[in-house]
Backbone as CSV, one residue per row, in Angstrom:
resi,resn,N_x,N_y,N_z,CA_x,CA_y,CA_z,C_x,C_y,C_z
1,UNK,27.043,77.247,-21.608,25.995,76.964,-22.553,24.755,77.764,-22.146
2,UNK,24.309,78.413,-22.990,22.818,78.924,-22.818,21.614,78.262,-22.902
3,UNK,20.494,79.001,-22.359,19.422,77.966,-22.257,18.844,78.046,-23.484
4,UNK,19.503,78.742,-24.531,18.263,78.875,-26.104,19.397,77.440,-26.681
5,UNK,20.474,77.406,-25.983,21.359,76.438,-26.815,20.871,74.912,-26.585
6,UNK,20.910,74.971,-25.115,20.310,73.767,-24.384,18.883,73.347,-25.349
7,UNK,18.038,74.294,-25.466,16.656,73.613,-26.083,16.972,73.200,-27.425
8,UNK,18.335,73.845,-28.573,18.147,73.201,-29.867,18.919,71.847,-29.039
9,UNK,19.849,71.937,-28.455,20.320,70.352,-27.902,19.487,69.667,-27.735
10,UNK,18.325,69.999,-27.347,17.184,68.636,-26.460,16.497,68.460,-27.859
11,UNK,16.072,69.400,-28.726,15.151,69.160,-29.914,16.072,67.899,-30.463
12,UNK,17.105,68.078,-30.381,17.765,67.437,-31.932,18.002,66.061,-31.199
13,UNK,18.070,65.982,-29.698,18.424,64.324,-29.761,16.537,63.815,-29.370
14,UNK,15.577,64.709,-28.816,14.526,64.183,-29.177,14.059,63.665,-30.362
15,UNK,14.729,64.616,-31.646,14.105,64.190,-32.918,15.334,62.498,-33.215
16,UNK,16.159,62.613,-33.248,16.350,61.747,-33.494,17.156,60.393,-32.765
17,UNK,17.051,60.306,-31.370,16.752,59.076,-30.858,15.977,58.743,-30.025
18,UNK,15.660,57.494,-28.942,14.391,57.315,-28.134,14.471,57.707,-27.193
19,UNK,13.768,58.593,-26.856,13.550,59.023,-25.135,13.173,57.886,-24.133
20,UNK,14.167,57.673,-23.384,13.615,56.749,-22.308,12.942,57.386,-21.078
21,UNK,14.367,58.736,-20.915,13.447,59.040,-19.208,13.773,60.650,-19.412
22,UNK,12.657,61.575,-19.131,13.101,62.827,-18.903,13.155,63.491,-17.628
23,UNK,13.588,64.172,-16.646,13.649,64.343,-15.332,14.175,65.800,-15.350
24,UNK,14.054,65.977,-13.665,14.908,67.109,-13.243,15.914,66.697,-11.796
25,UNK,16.849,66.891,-11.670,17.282,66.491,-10.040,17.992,67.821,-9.368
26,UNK,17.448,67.880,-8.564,17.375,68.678,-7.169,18.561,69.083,-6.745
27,UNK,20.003,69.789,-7.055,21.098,69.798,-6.705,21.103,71.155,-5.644
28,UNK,21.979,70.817,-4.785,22.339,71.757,-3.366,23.634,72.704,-3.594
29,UNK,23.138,73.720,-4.037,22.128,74.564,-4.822,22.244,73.945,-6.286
30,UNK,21.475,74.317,-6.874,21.315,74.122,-7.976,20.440,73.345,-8.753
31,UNK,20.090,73.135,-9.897,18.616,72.335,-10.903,19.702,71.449,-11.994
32,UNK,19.780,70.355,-12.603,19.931,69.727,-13.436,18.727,69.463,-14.555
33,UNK,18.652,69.154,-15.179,17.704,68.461,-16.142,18.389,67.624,-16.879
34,UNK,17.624,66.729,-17.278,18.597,65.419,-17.356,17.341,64.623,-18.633
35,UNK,18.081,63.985,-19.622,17.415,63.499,-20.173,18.066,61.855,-20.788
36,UNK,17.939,61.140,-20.650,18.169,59.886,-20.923,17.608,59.197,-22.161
37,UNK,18.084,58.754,-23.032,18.425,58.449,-24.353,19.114,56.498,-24.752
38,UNK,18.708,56.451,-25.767,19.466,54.966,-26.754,20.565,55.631,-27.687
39,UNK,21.531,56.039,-27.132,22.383,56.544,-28.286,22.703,55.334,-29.380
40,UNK,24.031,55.723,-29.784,24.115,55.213,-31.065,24.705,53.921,-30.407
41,UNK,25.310,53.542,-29.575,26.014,52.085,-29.192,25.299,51.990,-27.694
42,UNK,25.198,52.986,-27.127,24.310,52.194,-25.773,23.806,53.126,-25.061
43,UNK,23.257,53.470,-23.902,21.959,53.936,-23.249,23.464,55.155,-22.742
44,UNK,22.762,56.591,-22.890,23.516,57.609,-22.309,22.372,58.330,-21.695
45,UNK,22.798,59.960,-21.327,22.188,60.438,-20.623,23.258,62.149,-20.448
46,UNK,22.565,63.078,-20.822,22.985,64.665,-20.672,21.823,64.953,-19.731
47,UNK,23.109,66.018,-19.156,22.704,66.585,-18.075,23.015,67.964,-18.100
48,UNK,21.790,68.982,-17.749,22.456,70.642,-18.364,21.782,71.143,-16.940
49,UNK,23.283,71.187,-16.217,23.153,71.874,-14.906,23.224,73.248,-14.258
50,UNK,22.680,73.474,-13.799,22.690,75.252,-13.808,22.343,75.341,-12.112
51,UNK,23.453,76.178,-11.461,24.253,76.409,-10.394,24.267,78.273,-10.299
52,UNK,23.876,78.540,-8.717,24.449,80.144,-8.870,26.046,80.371,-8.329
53,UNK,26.441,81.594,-9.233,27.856,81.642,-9.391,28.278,81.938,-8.032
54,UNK,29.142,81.232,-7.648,29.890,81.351,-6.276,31.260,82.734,-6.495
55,UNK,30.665,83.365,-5.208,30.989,84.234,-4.961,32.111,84.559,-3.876
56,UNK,32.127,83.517,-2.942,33.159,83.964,-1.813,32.960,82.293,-1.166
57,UNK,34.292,82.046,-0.703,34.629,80.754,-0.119,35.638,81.120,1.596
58,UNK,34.812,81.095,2.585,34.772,81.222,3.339,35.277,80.111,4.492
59,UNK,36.688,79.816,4.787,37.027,78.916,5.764,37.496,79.406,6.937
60,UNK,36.860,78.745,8.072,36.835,78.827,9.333,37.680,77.960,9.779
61,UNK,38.891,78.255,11.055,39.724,77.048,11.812,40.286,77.647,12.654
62,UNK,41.003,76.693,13.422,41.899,77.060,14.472,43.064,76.562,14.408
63,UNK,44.067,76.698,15.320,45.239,76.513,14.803,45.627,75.228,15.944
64,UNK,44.423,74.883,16.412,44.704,73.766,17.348,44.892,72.578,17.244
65,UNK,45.633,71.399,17.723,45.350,69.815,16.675,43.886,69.473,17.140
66,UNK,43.286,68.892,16.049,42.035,68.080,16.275,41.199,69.197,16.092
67,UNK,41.052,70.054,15.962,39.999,71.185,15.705,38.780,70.990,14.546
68,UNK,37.998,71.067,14.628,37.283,71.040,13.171,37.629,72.545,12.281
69,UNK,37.372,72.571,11.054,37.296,73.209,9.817,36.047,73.079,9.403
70,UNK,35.552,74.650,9.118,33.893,74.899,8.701,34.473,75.825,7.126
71,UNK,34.041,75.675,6.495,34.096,76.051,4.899,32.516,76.406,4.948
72,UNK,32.574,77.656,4.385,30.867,78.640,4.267,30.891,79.031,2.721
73,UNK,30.073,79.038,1.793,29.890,78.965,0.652,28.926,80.308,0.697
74,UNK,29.227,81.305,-0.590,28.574,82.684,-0.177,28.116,82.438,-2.098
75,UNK,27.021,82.387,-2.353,26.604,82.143,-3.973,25.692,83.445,-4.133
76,UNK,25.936,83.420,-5.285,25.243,84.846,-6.115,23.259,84.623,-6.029
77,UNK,22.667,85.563,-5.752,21.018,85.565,-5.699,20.986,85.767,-7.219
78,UNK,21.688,86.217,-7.679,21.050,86.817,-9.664,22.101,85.856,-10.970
79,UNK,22.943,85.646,-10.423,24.243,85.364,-11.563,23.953,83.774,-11.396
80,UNK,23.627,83.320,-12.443,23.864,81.579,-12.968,24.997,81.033,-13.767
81,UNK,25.621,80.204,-13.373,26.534,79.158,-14.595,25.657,78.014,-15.013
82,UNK,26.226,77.646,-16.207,25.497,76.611,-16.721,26.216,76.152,-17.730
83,UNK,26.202,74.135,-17.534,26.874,73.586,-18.212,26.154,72.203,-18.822
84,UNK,27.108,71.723,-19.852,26.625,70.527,-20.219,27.146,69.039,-20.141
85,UNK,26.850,68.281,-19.225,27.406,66.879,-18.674,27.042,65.681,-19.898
86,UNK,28.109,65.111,-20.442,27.341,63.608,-21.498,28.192,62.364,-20.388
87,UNK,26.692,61.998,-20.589,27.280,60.344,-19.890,26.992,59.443,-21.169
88,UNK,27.715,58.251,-20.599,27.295,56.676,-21.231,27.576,55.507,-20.089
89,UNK,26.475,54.925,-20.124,26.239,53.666,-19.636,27.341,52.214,-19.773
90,UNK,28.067,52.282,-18.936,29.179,51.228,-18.643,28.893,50.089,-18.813
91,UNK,29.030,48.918,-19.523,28.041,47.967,-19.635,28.818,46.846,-18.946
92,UNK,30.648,47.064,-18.378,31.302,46.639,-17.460,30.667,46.446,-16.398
93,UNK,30.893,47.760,-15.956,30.557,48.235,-14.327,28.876,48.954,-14.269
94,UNK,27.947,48.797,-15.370,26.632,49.208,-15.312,26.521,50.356,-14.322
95,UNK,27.470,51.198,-14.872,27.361,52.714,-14.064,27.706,53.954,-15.349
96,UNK,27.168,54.615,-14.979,27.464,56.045,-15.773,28.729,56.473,-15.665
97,UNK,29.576,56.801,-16.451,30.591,57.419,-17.018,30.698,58.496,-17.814
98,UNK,31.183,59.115,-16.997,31.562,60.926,-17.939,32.715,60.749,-18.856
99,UNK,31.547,61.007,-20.078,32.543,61.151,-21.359,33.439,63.059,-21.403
100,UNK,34.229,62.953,-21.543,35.237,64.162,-21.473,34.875,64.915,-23.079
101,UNK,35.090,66.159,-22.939,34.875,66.894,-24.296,36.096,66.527,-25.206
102,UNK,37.098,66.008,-24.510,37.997,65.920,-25.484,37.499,64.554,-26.511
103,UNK,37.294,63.600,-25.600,37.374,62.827,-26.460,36.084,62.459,-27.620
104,UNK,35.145,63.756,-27.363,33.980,63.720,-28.852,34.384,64.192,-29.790
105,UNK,35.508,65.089,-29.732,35.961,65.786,-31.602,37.152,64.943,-32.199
């Protein structure tokens, strides 16, 4: 998803439902923005996360028992991914739940 896409996304559920909370959270690496909402049956929340593109996955070990394993993460300085997360509010288990793309069309 692009970020010109992301802003008609945020216009259109600003225009038409209530903003409860707007934020950003701090991801290692990476920025979320996150906006929290009254959808149509209960309190959700999108999240449009943007991450630099990983580039090389780097594992370290030995062939000894009991050894530790070091995994080194090598991410891009220029290249971004970026995606779009929908939650809804569990009113079971009062926890967030990732709704799957399949099941919105």
């Amino acid at each position: 998803m692009t970020k010109e896409r992301w802003a008609e996304v945020k216009k259109q559920i600003k225009d038409q439902f209530n903003i409860r909370e707007e934020y950003e959270e701090d991801l290692d690496p990476g920025l979320a923005e996150v906006l929290e909402f009254d959808g149509p049956t209960t309190l959700m929340k999108v999240r449009y996360v943007t991450k630099p593109k990983l580039l090389d996955k780097k594992t370290t070990y030995s062939n000894r028992a009991g050894s530790n394993v070091k995994v080194d993460y090598v991410f891009s300085d220029d290249e971004f991914i970026s995606h779009l997360e929908v939650y809804t509010l569990s009113v079971d288990t009062n926890d967030w739940e990732k709704i799957e793309a399949q099941s919105l069309f």
